[in-house]
C-alpha positions in Angstrom: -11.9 20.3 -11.0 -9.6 20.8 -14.2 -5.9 21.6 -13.2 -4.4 24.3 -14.3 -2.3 24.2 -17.6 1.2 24.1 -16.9 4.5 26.0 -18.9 8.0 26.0 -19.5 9.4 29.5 -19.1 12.1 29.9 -21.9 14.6 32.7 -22.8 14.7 34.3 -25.8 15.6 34.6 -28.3 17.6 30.8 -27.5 14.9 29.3 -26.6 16.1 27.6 -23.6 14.7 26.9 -20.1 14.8 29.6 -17.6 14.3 27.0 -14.9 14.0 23.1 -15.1 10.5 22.6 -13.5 7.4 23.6 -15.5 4.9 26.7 -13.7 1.5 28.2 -14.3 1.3 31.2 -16.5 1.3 34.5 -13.9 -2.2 35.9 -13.3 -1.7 38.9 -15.4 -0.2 36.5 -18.5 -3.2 34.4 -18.6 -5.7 37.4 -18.3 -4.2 38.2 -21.8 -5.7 35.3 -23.7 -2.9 34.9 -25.7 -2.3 31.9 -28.5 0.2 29.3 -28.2 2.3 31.0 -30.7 2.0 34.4 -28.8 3.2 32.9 -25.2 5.8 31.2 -27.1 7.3 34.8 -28.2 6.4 37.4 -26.0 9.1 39.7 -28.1 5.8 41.9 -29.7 4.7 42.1 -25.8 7.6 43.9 -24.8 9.3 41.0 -23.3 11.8 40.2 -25.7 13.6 37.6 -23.3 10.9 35.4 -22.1 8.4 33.3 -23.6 6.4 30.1 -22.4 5.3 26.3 -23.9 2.4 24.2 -22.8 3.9 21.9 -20.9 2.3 18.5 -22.7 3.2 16.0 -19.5 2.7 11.9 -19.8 4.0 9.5 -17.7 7.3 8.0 -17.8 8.3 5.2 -19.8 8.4 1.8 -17.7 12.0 0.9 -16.3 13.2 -2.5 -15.8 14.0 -3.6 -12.6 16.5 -2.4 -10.5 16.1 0.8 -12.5 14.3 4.2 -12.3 12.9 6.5 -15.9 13.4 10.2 -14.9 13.0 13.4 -16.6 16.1 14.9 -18.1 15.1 18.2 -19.5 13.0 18.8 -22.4 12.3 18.7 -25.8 10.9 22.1 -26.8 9.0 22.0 -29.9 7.2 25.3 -31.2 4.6 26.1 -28.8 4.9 22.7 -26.8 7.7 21.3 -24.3 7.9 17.5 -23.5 9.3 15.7 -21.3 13.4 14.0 -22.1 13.6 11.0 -19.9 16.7 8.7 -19.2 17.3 5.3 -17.8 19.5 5.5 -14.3 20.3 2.0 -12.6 19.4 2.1 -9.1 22.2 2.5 -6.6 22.4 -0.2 -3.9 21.1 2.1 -1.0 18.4 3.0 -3.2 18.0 -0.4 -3.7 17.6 -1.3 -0.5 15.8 2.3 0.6 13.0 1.1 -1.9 12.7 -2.7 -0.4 12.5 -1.4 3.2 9.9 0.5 2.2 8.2 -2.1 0.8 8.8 -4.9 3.2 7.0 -2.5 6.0 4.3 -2.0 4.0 3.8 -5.7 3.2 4.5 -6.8 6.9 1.3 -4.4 8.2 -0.9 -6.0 4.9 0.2 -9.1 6.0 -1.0 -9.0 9.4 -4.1 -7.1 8.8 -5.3 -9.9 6.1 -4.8 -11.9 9.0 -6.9 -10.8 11.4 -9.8 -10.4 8.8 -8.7 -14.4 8.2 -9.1 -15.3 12.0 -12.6 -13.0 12.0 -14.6 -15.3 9.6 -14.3 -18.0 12.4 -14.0 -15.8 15.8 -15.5 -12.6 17.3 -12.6 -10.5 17.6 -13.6 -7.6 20.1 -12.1 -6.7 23.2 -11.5 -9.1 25.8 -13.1 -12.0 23.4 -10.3 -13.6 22.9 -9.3 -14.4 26.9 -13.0 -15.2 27.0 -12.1 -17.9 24.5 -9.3 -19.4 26.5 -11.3 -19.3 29.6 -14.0 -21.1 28.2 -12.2 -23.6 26.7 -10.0 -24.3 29.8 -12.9 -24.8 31.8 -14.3 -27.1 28.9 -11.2 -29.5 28.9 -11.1 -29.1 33.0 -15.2 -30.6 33.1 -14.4 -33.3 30.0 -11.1 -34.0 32.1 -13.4 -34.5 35.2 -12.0 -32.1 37.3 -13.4 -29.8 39.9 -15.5 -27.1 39.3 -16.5 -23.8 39.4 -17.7 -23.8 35.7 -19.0 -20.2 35.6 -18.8 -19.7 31.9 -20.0 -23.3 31.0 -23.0 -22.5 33.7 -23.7 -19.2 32.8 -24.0 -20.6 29.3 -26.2 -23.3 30.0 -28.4 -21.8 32.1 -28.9 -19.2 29.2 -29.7 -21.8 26.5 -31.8 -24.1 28.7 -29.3 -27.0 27.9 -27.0 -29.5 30.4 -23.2 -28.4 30.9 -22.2 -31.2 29.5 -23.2 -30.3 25.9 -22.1 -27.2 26.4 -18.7 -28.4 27.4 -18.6 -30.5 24.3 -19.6 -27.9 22.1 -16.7 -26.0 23.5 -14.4 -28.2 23.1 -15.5 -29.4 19.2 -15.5 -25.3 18.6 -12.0 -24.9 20.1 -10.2 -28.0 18.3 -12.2 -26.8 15.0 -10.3 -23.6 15.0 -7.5 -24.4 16.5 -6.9 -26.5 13.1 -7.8 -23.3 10.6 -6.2 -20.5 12.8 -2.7 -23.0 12.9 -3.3 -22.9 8.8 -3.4 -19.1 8.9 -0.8 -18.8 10.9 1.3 -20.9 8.9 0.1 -18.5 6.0 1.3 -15.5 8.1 4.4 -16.3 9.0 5.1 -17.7 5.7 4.6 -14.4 4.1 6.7 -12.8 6.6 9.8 -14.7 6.0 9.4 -14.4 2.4 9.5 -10.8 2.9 12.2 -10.4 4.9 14.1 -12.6 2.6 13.3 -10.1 -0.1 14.1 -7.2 1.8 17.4 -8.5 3.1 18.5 -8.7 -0.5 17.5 -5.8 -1.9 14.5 -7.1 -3.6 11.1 -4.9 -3.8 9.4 -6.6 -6.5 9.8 -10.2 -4.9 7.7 -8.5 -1.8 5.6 -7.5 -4.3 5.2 -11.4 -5.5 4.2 -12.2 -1.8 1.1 -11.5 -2.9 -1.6 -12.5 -2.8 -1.1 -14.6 0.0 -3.0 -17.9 -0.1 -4.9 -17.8 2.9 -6.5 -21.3 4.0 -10.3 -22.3 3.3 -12.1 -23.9 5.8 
C-alpha cells in the first residue's frame, strides 16, 4: 500500500512554515485535485494565508561517530519543501544512552547464538540437559568401578540390545567430546560479553557493533 503524500503547511504570502512537521493534505483539500502550483498558493481559493509543498523526504546524510544528522527546518522551493539537516555532536549521556542500548541488545544476541551453538552437538529440551549429567555420572561411576544402580546405562542397553559396558563408554567418549567444544563456546560467549561491556562502559556503541560476528568454534 502507497503512503500517503505528505506537505508542509506554509503562510502566505511569506512563505514560511506554519508548523515544523510535514501533514497530509485535509480530506476536502485533496478532493480538489489541485496542481502543485495551486496547493502552493491557495490565495485564488480564498485562502490567502495558507498554502502547502510536497514534502520530497530522503534520508539523512550519514554522521560520523559520536555524532547524530537531524532535520533543521526546510528548504522550500516552489512547490517542493526538503529537508535542512545539521550535524550535532552527541552529548556524553547520549553517548552512553545509545551504548546501553546496544550492549543489551548484543548481550541477548550473544547468548542466543549460543545456545543454537551448543544445539548442533546436544538436544536441548526440557530436563535433557540433567539427563546428560545423570548419565554421564553414572558412566564415570561404572568405568570407575563403583556400585550400581545404573538405571540410565540399563535402560539404555537393554533398549539397543548391547552390554552396559559399551554403553558406558560411549557415554563417557560423548561427554569428554563435548565437554571439549561446549568449553570452546563458552570461551566464545564470555569473550563476547566482556568485549561488550568494555564497550559499553566507555561510551562506545559501534565497538559493540564490532563484536560481531562472533567466531563461534567448529567442531
Amino acid at each position: 500500500m502507497t503512503e500517503a503524500p505528505m506537505y508542509l503547511q506554509i503562510t502566505l504570502p511569506e512563505r514560511t512554515p506554519r508548523i515544523g512537521s510535514p501533514v497530509p493534505l485535509p480530506d476536502w483539500l485533496t478532493a480538489l485535485n489541485l496542481s502543485p502550483a495551486e496547493l502552493a498558493d491557495l490565495t485564488d481559493r480564498g485562502y490567502p494565508d495558507t498554502g502547502y509543498l510536497l514534502v520530497v523526504d530522503a534520508a539523512a546524510p550519514e554522521s560520523p561517530a559520536g555524532h547524530v544528522v537531524e532535520r533543521a527546518g526546510w528548504i522550500l522551493e516552489a512547490t517542493e519543501a526538503r529537508p535542512r539537516w545539521q550535524e550535532r555532536r552527541l552529548s556524553a549521556s547520549e553517548l552512553a544512552a545509545r551504548a546501553d542500548q546496544a550492549a543489551a541488545a548484543a548481550v541477548e544476541r550473544i547468548n542466543s547464538e549460543a545456545g543454537a551453538e551448543r544445539a548442533k552437538y546436544i538436544t536441548v529440551t526440557t530436563g535433557q540437559e540433567g539427563t546428560y549429567l545423570a548419565k554421564q555420572a553414572e558412566a564415570d561411576r561404572f568405568i570407575a568401578g563403583g556400585d550400581g544402580p545404573f538405571p540410565y546405562l540399563d535402560s539404555e542397553a537393554a533398549a539397543l540390545g548391547v552390554p552396559v559396558d559399551q554403553v558406558a563408554g560411549d557415554v563417557a567418549a560423548t561427554a569428554a567430546q563435548w565437554t571439549a567444544i561446549n568449553a570452546r563456546i563458552e570461551g566464545a560467549r564470555r569473550g563476547a560479553l566482556v568485549r561488550v561491556e568494555r564497550a559499553r562502559v566507555a561510551g562506545d556503541a559501534l565497538a559493540i557493533d564490532a563484536v560481531f560476528p562472533v567466531a563461534w568454534p567448529a567442531q
